[in-house]
mmCIF file of the N, C-alpha and C atoms, coordinates in Angstrom:
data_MODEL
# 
_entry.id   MODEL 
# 
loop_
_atom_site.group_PDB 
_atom_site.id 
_atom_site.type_symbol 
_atom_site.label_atom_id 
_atom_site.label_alt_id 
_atom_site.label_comp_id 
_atom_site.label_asym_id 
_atom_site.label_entity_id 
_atom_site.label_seq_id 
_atom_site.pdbx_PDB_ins_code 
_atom_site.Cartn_x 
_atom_site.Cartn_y 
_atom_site.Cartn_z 
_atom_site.occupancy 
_atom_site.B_iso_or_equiv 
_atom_site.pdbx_formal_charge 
_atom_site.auth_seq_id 
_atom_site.auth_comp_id 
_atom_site.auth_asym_id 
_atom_site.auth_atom_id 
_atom_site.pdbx_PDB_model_num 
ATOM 1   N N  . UNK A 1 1  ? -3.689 -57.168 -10.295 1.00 0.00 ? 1  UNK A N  1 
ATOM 2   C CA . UNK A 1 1  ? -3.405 -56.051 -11.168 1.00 0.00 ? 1  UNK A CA 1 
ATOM 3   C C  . UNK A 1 1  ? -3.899 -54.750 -10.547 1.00 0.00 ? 1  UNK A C  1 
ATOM 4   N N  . UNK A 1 2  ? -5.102 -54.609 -10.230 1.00 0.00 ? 2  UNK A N  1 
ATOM 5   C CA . UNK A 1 2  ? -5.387 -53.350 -9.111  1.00 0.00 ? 2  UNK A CA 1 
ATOM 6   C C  . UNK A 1 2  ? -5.091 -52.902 -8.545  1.00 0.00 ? 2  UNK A C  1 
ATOM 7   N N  . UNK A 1 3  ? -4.252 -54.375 -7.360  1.00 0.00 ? 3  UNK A N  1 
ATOM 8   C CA . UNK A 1 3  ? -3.685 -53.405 -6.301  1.00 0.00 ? 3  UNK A CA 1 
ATOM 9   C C  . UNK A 1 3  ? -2.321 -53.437 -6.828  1.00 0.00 ? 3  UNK A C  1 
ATOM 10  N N  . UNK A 1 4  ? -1.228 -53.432 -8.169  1.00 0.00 ? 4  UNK A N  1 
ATOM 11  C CA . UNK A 1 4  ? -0.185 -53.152 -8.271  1.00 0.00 ? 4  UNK A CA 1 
ATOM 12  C C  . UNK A 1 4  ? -0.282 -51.516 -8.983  1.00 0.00 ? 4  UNK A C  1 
ATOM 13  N N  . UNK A 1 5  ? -1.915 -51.423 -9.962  1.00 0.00 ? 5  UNK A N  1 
ATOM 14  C CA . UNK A 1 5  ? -2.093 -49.772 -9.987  1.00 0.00 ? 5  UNK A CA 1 
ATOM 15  C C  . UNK A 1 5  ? -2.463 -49.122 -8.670  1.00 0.00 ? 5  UNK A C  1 
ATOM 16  N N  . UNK A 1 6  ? -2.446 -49.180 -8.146  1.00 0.00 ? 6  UNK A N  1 
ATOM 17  C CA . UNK A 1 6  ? -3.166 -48.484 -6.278  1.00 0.00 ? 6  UNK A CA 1 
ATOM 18  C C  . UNK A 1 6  ? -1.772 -48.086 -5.858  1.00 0.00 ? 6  UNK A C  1 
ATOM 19  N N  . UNK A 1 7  ? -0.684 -49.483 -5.950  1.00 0.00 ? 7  UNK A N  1 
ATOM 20  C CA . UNK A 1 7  ? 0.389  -48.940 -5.233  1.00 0.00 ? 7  UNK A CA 1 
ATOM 21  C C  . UNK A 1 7  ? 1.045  -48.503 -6.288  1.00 0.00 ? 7  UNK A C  1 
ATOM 22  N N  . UNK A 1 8  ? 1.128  -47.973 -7.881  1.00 0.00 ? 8  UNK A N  1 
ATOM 23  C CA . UNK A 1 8  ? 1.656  -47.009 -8.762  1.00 0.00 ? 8  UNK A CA 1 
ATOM 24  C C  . UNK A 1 8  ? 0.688  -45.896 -8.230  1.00 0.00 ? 8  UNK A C  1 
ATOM 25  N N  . UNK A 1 9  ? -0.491 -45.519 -7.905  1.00 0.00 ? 9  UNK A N  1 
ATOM 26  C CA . UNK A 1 9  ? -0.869 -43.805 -7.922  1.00 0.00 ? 9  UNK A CA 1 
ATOM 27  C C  . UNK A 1 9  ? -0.639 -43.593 -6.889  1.00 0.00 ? 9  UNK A C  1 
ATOM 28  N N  . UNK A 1 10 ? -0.428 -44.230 -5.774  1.00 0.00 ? 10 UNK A N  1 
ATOM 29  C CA . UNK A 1 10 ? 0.127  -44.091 -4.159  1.00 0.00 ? 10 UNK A CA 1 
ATOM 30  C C  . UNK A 1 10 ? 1.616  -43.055 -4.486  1.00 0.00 ? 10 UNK A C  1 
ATOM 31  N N  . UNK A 1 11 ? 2.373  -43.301 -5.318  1.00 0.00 ? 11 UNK A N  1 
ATOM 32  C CA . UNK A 1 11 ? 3.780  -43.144 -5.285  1.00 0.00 ? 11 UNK A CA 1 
ATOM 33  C C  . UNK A 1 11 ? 4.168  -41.626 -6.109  1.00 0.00 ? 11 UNK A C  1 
ATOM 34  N N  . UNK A 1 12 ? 4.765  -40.773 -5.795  1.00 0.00 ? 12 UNK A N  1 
ATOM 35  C CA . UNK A 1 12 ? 4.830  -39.482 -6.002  1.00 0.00 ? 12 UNK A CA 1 
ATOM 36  C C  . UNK A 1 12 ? 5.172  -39.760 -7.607  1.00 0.00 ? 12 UNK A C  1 
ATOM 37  N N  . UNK A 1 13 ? 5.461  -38.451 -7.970  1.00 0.00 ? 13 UNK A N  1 
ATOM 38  C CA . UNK A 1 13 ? 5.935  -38.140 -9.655  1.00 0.00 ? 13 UNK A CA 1 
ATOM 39  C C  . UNK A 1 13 ? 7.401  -38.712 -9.543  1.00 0.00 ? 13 UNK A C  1 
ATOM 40  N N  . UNK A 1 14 ? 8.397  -38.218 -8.585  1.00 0.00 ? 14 UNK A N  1 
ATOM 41  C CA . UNK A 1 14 ? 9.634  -38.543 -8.522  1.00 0.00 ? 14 UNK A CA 1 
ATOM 42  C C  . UNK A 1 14 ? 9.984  -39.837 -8.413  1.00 0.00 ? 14 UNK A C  1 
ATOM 43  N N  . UNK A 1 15 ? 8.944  -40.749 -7.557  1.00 0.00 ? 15 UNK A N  1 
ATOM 44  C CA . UNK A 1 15 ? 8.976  -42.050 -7.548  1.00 0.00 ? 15 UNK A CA 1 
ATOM 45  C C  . UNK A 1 15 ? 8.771  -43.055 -9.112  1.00 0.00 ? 15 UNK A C  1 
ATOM 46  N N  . UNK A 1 16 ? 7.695  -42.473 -9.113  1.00 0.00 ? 16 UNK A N  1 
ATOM 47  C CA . UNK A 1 16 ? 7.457  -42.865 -10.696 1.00 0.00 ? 16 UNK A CA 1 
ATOM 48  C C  . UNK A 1 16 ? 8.391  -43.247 -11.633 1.00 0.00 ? 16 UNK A C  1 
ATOM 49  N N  . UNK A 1 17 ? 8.939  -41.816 -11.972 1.00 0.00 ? 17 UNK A N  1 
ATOM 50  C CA . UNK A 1 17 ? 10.071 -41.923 -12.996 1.00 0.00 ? 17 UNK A CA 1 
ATOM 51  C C  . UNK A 1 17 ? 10.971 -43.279 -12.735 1.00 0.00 ? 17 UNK A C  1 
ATOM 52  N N  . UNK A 1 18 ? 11.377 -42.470 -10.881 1.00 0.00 ? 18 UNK A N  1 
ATOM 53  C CA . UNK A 1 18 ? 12.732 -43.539 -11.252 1.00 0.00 ? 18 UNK A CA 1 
ATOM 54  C C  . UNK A 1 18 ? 12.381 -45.093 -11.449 1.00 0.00 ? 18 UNK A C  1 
ATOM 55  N N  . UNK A 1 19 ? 10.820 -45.316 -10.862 1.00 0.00 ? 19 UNK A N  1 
ATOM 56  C CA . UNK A 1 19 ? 10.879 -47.178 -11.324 1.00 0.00 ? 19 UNK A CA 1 
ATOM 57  C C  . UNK A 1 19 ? 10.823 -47.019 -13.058 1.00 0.00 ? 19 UNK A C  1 
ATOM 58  N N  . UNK A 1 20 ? 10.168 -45.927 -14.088 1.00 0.00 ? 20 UNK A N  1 
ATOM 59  C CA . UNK A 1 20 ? 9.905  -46.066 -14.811 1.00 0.00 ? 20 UNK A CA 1 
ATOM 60  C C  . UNK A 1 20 ? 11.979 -46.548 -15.608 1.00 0.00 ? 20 UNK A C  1 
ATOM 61  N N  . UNK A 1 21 ? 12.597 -45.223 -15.065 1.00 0.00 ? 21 UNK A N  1 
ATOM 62  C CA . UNK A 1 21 ? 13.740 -45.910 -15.522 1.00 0.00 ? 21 UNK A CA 1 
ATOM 63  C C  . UNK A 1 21 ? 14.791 -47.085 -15.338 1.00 0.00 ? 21 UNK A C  1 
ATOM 64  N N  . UNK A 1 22 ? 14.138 -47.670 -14.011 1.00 0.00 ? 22 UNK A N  1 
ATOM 65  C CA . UNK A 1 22 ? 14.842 -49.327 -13.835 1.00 0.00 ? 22 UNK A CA 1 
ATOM 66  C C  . UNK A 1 22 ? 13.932 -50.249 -14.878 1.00 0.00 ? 22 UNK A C  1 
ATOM 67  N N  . UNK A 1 23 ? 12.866 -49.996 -15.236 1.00 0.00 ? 23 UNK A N  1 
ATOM 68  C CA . UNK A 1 23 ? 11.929 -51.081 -15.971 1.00 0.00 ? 23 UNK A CA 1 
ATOM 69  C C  . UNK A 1 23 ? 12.464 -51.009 -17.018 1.00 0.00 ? 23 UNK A C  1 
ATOM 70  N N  . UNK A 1 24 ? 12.768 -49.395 -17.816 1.00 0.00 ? 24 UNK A N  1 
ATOM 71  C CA . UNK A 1 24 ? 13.295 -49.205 -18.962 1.00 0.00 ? 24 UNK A CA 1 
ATOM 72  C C  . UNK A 1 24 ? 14.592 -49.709 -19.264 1.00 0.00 ? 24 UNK A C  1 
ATOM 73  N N  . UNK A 1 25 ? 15.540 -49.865 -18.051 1.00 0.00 ? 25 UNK A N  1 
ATOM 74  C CA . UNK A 1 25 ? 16.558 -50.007 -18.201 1.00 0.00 ? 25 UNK A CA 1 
ATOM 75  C C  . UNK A 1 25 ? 16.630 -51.975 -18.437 1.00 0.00 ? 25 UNK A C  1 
ATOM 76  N N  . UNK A 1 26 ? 15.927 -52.636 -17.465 1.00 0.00 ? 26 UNK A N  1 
ATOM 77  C CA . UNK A 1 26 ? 15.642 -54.070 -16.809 1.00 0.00 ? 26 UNK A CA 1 
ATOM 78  C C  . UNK A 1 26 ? 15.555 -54.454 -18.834 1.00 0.00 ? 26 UNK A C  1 
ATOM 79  N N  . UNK A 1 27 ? 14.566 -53.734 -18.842 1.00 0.00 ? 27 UNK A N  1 
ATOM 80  C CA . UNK A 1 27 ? 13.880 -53.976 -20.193 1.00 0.00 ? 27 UNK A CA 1 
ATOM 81  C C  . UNK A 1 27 ? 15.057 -53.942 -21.782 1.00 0.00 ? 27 UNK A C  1 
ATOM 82  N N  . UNK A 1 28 ? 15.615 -53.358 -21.561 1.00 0.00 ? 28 UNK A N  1 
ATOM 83  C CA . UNK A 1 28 ? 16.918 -52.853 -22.904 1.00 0.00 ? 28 UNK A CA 1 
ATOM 84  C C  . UNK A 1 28 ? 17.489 -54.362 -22.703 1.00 0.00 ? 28 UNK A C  1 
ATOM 85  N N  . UNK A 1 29 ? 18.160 -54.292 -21.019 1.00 0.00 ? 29 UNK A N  1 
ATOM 86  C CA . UNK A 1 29 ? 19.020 -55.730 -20.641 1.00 0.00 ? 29 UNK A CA 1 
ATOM 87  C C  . UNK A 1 29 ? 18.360 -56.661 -21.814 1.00 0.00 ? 29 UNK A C  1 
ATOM 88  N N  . UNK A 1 30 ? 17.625 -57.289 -21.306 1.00 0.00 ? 30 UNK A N  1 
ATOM 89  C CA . UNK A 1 30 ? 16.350 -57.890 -21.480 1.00 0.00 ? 30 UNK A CA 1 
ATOM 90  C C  . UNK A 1 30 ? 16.295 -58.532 -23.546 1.00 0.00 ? 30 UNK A C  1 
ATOM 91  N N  . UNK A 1 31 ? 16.172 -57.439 -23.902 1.00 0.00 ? 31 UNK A N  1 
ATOM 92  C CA . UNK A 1 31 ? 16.057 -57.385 -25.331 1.00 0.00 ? 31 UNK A CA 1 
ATOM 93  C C  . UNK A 1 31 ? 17.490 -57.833 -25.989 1.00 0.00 ? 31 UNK A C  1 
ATOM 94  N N  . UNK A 1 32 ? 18.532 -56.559 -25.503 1.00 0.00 ? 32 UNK A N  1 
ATOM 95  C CA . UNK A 1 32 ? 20.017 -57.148 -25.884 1.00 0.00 ? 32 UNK A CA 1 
ATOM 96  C C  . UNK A 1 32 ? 19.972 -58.890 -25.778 1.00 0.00 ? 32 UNK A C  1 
ATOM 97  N N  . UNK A 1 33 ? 20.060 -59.187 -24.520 1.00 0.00 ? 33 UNK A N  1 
ATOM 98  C CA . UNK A 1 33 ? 20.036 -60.744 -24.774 1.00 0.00 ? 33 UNK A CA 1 
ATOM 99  C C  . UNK A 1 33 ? 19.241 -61.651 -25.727 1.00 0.00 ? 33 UNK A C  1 
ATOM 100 N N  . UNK A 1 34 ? 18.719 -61.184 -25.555 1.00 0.00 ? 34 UNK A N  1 
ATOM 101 C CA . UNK A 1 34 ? 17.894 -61.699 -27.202 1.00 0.00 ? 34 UNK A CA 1 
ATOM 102 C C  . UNK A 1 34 ? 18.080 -61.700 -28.059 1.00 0.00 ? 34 UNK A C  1 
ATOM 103 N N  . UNK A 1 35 ? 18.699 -60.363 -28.759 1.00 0.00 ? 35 UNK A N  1 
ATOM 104 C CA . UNK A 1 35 ? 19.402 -60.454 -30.063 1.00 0.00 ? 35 UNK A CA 1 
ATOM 105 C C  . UNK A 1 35 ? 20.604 -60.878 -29.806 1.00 0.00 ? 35 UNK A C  1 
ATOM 106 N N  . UNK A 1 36 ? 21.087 -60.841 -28.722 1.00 0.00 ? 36 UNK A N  1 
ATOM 107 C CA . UNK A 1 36 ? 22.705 -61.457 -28.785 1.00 0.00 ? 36 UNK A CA 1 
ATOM 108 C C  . UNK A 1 36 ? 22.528 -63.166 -29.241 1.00 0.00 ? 36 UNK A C  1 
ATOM 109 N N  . UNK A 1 37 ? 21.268 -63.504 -29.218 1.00 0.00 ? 37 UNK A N  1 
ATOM 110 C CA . UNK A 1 37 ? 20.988 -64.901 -29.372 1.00 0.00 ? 37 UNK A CA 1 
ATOM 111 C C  . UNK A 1 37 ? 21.192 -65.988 -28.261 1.00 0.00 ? 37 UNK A C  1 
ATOM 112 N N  . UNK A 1 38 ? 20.865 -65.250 -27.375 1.00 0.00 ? 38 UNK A N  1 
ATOM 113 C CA . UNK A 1 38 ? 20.752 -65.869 -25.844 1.00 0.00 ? 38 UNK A CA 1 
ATOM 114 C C  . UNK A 1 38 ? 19.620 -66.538 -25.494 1.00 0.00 ? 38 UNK A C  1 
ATOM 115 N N  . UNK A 1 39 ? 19.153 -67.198 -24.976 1.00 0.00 ? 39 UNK A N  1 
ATOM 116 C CA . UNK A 1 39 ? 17.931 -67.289 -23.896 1.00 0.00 ? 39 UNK A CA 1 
ATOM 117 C C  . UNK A 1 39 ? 17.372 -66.885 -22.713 1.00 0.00 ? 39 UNK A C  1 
ATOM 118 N N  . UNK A 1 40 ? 16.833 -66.033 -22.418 1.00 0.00 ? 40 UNK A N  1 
ATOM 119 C CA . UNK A 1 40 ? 16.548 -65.543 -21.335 1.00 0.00 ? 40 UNK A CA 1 
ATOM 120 C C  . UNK A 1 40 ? 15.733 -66.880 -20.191 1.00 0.00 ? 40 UNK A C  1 
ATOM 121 N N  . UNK A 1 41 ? 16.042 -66.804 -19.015 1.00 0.00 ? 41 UNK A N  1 
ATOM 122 C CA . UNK A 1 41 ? 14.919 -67.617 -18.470 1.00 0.00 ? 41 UNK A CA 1 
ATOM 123 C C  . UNK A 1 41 ? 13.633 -66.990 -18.107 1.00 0.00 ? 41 UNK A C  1 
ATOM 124 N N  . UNK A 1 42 ? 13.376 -65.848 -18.587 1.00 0.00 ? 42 UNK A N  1 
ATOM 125 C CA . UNK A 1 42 ? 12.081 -65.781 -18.060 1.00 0.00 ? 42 UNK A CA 1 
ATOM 126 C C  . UNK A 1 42 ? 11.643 -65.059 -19.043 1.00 0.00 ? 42 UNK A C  1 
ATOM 127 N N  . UNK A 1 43 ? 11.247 -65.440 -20.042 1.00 0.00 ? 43 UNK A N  1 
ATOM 128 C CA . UNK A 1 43 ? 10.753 -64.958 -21.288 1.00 0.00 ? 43 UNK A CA 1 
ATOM 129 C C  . UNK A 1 43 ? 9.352  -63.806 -20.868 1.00 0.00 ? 43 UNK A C  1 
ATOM 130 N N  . UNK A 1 44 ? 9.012  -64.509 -19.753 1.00 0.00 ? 44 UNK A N  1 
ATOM 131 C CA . UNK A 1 44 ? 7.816  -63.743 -19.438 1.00 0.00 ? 44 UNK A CA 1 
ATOM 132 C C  . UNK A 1 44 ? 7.277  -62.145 -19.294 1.00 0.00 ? 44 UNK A C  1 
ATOM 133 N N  . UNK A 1 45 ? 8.454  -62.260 -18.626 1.00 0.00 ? 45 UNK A N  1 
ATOM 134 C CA . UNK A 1 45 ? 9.343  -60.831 -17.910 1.00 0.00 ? 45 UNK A CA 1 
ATOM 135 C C  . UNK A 1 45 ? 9.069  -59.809 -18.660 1.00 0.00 ? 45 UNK A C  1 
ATOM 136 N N  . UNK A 1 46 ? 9.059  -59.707 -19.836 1.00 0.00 ? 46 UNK A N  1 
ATOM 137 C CA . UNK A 1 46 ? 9.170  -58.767 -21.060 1.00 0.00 ? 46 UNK A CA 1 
ATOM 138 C C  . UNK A 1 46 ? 7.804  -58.125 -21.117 1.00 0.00 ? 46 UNK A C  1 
ATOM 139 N N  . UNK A 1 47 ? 7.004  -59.343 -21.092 1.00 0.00 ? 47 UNK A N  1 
ATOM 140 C CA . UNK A 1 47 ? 5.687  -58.691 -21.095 1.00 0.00 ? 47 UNK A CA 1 
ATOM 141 C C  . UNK A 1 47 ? 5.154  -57.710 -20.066 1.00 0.00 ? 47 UNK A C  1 
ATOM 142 N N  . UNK A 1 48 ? 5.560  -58.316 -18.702 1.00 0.00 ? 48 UNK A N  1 
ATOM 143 C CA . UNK A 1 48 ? 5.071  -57.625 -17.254 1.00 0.00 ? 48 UNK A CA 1 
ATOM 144 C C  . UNK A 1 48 ? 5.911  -56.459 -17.937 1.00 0.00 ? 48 UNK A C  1 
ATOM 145 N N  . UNK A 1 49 ? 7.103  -56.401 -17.729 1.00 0.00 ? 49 UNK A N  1 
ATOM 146 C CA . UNK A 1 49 ? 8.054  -54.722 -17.840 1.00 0.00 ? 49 UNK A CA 1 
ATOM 147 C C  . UNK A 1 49 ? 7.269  -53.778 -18.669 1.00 0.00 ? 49 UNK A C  1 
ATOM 148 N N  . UNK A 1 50 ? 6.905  -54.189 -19.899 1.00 0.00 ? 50 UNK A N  1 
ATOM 149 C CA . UNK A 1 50 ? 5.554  -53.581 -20.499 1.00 0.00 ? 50 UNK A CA 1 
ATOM 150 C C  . UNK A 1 50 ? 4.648  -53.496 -20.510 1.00 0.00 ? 50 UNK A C  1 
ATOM 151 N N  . UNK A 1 51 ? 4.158  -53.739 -19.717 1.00 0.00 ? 51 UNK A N  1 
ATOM 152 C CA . UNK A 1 51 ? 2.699  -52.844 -19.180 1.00 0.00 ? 51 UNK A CA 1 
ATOM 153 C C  . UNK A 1 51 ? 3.169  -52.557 -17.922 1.00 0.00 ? 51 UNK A C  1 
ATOM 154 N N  . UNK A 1 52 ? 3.897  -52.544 -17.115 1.00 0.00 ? 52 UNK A N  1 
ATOM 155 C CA . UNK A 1 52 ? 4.204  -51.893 -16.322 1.00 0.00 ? 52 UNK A CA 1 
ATOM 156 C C  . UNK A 1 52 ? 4.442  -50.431 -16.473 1.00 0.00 ? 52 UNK A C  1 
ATOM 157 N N  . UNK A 1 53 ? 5.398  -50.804 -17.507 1.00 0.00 ? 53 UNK A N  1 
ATOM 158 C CA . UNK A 1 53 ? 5.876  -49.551 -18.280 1.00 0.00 ? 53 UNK A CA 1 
ATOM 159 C C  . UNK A 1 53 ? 4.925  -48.191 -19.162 1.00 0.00 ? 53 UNK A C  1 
ATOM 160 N N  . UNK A 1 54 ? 3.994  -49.116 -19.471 1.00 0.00 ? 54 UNK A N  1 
ATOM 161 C CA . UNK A 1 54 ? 2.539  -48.639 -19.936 1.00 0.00 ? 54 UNK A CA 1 
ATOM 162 C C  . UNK A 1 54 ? 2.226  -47.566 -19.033 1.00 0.00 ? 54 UNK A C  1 
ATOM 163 N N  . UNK A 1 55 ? 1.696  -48.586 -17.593 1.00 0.00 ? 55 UNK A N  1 
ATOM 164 C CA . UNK A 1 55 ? 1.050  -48.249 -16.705 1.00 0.00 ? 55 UNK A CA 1 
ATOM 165 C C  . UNK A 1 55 ? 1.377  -46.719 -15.688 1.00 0.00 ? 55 UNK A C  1 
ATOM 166 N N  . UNK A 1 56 ? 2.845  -47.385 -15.804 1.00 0.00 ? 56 UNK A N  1 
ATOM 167 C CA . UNK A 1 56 ? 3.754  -45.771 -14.965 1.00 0.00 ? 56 UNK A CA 1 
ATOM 168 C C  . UNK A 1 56 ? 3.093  -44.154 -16.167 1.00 0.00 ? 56 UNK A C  1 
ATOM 169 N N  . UNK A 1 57 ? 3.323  -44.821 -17.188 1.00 0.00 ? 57 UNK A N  1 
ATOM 170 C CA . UNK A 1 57 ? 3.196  -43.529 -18.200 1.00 0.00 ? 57 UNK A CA 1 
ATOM 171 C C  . UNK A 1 57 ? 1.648  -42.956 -18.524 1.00 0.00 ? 57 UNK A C  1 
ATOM 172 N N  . UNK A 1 58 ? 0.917  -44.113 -18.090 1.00 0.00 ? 58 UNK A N  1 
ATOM 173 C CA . UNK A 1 58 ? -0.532 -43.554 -18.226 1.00 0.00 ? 58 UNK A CA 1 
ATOM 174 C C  . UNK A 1 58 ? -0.634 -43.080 -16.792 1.00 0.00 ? 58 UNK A C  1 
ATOM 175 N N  . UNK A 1 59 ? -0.137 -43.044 -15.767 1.00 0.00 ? 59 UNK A N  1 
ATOM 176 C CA . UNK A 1 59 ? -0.176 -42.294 -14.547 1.00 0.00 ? 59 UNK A CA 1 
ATOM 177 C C  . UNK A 1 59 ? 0.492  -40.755 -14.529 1.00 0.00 ? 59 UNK A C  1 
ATOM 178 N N  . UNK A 1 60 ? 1.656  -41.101 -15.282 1.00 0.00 ? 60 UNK A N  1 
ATOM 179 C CA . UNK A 1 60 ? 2.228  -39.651 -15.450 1.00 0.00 ? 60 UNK A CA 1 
ATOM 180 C C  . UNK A 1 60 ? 1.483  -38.691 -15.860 1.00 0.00 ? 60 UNK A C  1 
ATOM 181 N N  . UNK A 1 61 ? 0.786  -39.463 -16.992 1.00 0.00 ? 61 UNK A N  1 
ATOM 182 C CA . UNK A 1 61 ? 0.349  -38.704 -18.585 1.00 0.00 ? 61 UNK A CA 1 
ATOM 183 C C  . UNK A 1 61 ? -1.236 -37.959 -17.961 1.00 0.00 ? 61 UNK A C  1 
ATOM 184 N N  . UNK A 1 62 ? -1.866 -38.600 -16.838 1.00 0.00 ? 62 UNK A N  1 
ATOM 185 C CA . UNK A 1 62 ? -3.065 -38.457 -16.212 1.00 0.00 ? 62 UNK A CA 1 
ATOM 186 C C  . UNK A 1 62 ? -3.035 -37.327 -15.033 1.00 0.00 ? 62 UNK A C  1 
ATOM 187 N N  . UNK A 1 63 ? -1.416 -36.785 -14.923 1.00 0.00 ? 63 UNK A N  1 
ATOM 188 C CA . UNK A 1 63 ? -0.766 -35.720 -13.761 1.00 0.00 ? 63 UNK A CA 1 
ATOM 189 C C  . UNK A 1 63 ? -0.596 -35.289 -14.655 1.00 0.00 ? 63 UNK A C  1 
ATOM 190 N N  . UNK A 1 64 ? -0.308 -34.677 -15.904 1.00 0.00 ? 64 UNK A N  1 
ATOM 191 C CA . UNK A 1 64 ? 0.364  -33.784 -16.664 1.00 0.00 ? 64 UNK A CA 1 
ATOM 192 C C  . UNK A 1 64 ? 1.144  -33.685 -16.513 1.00 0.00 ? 64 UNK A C  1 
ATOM 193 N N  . UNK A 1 65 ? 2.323  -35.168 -16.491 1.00 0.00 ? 65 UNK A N  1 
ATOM 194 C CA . UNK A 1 65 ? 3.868  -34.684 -16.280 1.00 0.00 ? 65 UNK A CA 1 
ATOM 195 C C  . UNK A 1 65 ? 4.181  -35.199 -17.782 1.00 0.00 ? 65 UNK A C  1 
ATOM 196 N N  . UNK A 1 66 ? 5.573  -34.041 -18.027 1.00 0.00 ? 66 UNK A N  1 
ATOM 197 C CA . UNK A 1 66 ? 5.718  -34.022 -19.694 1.00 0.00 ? 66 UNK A CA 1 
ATOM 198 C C  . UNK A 1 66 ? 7.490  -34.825 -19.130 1.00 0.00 ? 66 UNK A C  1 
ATOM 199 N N  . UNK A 1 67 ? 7.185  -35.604 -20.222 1.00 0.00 ? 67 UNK A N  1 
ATOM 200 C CA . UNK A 1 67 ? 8.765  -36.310 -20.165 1.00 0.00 ? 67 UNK A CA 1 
ATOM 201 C C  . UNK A 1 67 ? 9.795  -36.048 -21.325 1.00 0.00 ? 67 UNK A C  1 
# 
């Protein structure tokens, strides 16, 4: 977990965002299938994308970038 925050504050503001919007995006996928009444195989997934997702935004939020 450390060194996946080390290599999030390594990575510019511009970088940031855009993983923040594949996670966000990974993440919608993700949910739709679920309510579509699907099974996902990796149920797990959901959780990592969120705190990932967490994590990008408490980095932003710690630069004073306003989203």
């Amino acid at each position: 977990m450390a060194r996946e925050v080390e290599e999030l504050r390594g990575k510019s503001n511009e970088e940031l965002i855009e993983i923040l919007n594949q996670v966000n995006e990974e993440l919608f996928k993700l949910r739709r299938a679920i309510k579509s009444g699907g099974a996902i195989e990796k149920p797990g997934r959901i959780k990592v994308l969120k705190r990932t997702r967490a994590r990008i935004l408490t980095i932003l939020r710690e630069r004073g970038v306003k989203l």
